[in-house]
N, C-alpha and C positions, 0 to 999 in steps of 0.2 A: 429410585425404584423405576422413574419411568427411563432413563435414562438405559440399565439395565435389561427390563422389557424390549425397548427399539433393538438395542445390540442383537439381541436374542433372536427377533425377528429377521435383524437384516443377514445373523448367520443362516437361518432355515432359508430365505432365499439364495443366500448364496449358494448353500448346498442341493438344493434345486434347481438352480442355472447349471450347476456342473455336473449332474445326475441326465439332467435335459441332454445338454450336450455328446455327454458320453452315449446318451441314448441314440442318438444321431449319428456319428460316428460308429460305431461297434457293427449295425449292418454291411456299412464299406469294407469291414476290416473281414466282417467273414466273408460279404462277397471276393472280397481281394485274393484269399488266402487259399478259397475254396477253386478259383478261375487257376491260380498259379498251379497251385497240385496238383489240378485234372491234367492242364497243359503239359507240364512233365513227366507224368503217370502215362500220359495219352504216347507224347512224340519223344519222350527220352528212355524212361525208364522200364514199362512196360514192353519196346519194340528190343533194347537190348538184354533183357531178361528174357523171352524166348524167342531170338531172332532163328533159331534150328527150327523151329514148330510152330508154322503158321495156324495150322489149326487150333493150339494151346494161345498163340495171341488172339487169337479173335475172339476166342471163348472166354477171355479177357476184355478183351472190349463188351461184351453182353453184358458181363456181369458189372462191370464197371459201370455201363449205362442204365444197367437197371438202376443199380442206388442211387447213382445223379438223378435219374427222373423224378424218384421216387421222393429222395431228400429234398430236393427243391420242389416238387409239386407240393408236399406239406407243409414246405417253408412258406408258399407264397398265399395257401389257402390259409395257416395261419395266422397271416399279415393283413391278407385284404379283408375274411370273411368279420363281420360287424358281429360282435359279441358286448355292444353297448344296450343301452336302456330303451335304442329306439325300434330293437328287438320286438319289447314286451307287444302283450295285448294293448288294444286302445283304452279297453277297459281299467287294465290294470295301471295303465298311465296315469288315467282321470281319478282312481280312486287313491293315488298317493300323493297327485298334486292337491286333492283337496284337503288330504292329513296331514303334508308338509312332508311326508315320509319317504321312504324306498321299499324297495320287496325285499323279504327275509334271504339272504346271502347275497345282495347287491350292497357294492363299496365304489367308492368314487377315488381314481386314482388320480394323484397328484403330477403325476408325468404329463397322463395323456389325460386331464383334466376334464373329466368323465368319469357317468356309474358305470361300470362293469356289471351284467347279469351274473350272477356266480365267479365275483373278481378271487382269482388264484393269486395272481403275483404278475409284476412287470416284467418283460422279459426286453432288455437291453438290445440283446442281438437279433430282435426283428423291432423294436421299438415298438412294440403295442403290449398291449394286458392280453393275458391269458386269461381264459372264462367257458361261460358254458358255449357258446359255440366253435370256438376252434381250440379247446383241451383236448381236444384229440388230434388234432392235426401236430399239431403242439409235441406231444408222447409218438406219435409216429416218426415225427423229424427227433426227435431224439436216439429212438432207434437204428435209424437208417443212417443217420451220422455217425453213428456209432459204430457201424459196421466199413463205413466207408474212411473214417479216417483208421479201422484197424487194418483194412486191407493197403494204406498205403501205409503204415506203420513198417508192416510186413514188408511190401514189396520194395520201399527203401531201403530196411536194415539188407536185404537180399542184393540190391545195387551197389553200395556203398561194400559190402563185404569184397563184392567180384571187383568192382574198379577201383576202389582205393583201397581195399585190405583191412577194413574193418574187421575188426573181431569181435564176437557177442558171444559172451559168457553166463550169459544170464540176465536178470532181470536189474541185477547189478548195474549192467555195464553201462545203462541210462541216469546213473548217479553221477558217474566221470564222463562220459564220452563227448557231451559238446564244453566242457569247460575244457577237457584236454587238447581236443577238434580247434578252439579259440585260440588256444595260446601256443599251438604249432603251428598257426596257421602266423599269430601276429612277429614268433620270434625264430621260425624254420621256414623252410620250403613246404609250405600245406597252401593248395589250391583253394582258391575263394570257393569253387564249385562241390566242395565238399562240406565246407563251411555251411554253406545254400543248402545242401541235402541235409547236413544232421539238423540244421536248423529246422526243416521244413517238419522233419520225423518228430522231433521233440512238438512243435506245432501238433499237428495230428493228434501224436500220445493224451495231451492235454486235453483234444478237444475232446478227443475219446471217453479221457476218463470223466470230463465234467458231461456229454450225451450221456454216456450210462448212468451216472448215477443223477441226473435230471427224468431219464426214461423209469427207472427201478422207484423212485421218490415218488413221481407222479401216477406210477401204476398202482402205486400203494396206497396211495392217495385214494385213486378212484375207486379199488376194490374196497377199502374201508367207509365210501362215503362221506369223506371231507375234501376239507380245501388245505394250503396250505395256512393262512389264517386261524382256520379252526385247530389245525395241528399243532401250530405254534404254541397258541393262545389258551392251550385246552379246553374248545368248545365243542359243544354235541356239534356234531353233525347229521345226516340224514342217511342212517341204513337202512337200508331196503332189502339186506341180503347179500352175495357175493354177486351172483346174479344179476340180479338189475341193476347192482351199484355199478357193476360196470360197462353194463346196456346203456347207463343214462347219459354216460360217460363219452362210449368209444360208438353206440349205435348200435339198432339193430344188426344191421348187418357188417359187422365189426371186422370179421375176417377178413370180406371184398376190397372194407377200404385199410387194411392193414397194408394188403396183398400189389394192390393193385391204384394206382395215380386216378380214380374218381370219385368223384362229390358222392356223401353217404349224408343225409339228412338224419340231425339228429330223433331223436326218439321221445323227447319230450319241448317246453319250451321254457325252461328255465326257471318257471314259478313252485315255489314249496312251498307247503303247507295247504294252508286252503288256495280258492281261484283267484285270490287277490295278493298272495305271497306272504300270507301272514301267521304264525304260528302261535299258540297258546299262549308256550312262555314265554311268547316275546316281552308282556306286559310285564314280567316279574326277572326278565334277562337284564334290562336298561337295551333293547336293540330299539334304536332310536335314532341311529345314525343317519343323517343330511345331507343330500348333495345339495344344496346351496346353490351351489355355481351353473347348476341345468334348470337352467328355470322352466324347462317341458317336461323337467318331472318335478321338479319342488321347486316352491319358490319363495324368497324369503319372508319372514312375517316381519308385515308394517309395523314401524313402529308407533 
C-alpha cells in the first residue's frame, strides 16, 4: 500500500515538473513566433502585397501596429500585474491567517505555487494564473490575438497565391495544403520558402482559433459571473446581473481599456461575500480549501 502511495506521488511530481517546464517554455515560443511573423509581415510580405500603393502599405503598417501594441500591452499587464493573495486587504489577511482559511474564490495554484484572488486557470503561454486582477488583460489579449494572427492568415494565403501559386478553394484547402506543401517540397522542386510561409499561416490559423475561443469562453465567463472552476465543477457563482458581472470583470471603464494600451483599475477588490470574503454557504458548501504553502495567509496547524 505504501509502496503504491510513494509511486503515485512521485507520478504527480513528475507531472508537475513537466507542466512547470512547459510553463517556461511556451512564453519563448510565442514570443519567438510572434517576432518571426511581424518581421516577415513587416519587410516581406506586406511591402510585396502593395508595393503599386504606398499609401495602402502604410495604412498597413498602422493597422498592423495598432494590434502589436495592443496584444502585447495586455500580454505584458497580464504577466506582471499581481493577482495573488498579497493583493487583499490587511485586514482580510489577518482574519484568515487566524482561521487557517482563504477568501471565498481564492485557490492556490500548483504551478505558480500561490493563492490566486479569484484563481480562473493557469495560462502556459504567459506562465502565471489568471484572476481577478489581470482577467481582463487576459480577454483583451485574446482578442487582439485573434485579429492579428487572422490578419496575417489572410495576408499570407494572399502572398503565397501571387508568388508560388497557391490555390484556395475554400476552407478546405487548410485540410491538404501544408501536408501537400511537405511532401512537394521533400520529393519535387518546392522551395523551403514556401514550406516557411504555409507553415507560419497554419501557425497563425491555430493560434487564432484557440484566441477566439479563449476570448468568447472567458467573456462568457464574466458576463455569467463565474470562473472557469466554477463552470467546470458546477458551482454557484456570483451574479450580480449582466451588468456589473461584467464591470467587475472588465472595469469601469471598460471601453478605454478595450480601445486603447492603458492601465484601467479595477472596479472592485476581489473579496465576495461579506468584508472578510466569506459567504453563508460556505459552512454547508465544505469550501474550506488551504493554502498551506503561504504561510502570510494560512499557516499550518501544529501538531
Amino acid at each position: 500500500m505504501e509502496a503504491s502511495e510513494n509511486t503515485r506521488f512521485s507520478g504527480l511530481n513528475l507531472r508537475l515538473r513537466a507542466l512547470r517546464l512547459f510553463s517556461k517554455i511556451a512564453p519563448w515560443y510565442f514570443l519567438t513566433m510572434t517576432t518571426i511573423a511581424l518581421a516577415l509581415g513587416v519587410f516581406v510580405t506586406a511591402p510585396e502585397l502593395f508595393k503599386k500603393s504606398p499609401q495602402t502599405l502604410y495604412r498597413h503598417y498602422a493597422a498592423v501596429g495598432y494590434l502589436l501594441v495592443n496584444t502585447m500591452w495586455n500580454y505584458i499587464m497580464a504577466v506582471r500585474v499581481d493577482t495573488t493573495y498579497r493583493t487583499l486587504p490587511k485586514e482580510v489577511l489577518e482574519y484568515h491567517r487566524r482561521k487557517n482559511t482563504i477568501p471565498y474564490r481564492c485557490h492556490r495554484c500548483k504551478l505558480c505555487q500561490t493563492c490566486i484572488v479569484k484563481r480562473d486557470h493557469h495560462c502556459f503561454f504567459m506562465n502565471t494564473c489568471i484572476g481577478y486582477y489581470n482577467q481582463k488583460y487576459f480577454i483583451w489579449y485574446c482578442l487582439y490575438m485573434f485579429c492579428g494572427t487572422l490578419y496575417s492568415v489572410i495576408t499570407n494565403a494572399m502572398y503565397t497565391s501571387r508568388i508560388f501559386g497557391t490555390k484556395f478553394t475554400g476552407a478546405s484547402t487548410f485540410f491538404v495544403l501544408l501536408p501537400a506543401t511537405v511532401y512537394n517540397w521533400w520529393f519535387y522542386n518546392v522551395s523551403s520558402i514556401e514550406v516557411v510561409f504555409v507553415s507560419l499561416m497554419y501557425n497563425a490559423l491555430i493560434a487564432g482559433i484557440v484566441g477566439i475561443g479563449f476570448f468568447l469562453w472567458q467573456f462568457w465567463l464574466a458576463s455569467a459571473g463565474l470562473t472557469t472552476n466554477e463552470a467546470v465543477n458546477n458551482i454557484e457563482g456570483i451574479d450580480k446581473g449582466l451588468s456589473e458581472n461584467l464591470r467587475d470583470v472588465l472595469g469601469k471603464y471598460w471601453l478605454v481599456g478595450a480601445l486603447l494600451p492603458i492601465y484601467c483599475p479595477p472596479s472592485g477588490n476581489g473579496i465576495y461575500g461579506n468584508r472578510f470574503g466569506e459567504l453563508e454557504r460556505d459552512e454547508d458548501s465544505g469550501n474550506k480549501e488551504r493554502c498551506n504553502g503561504d504561510t502570510n495567509i494560512a499557516r499550518k496547524k501544529k501538531k
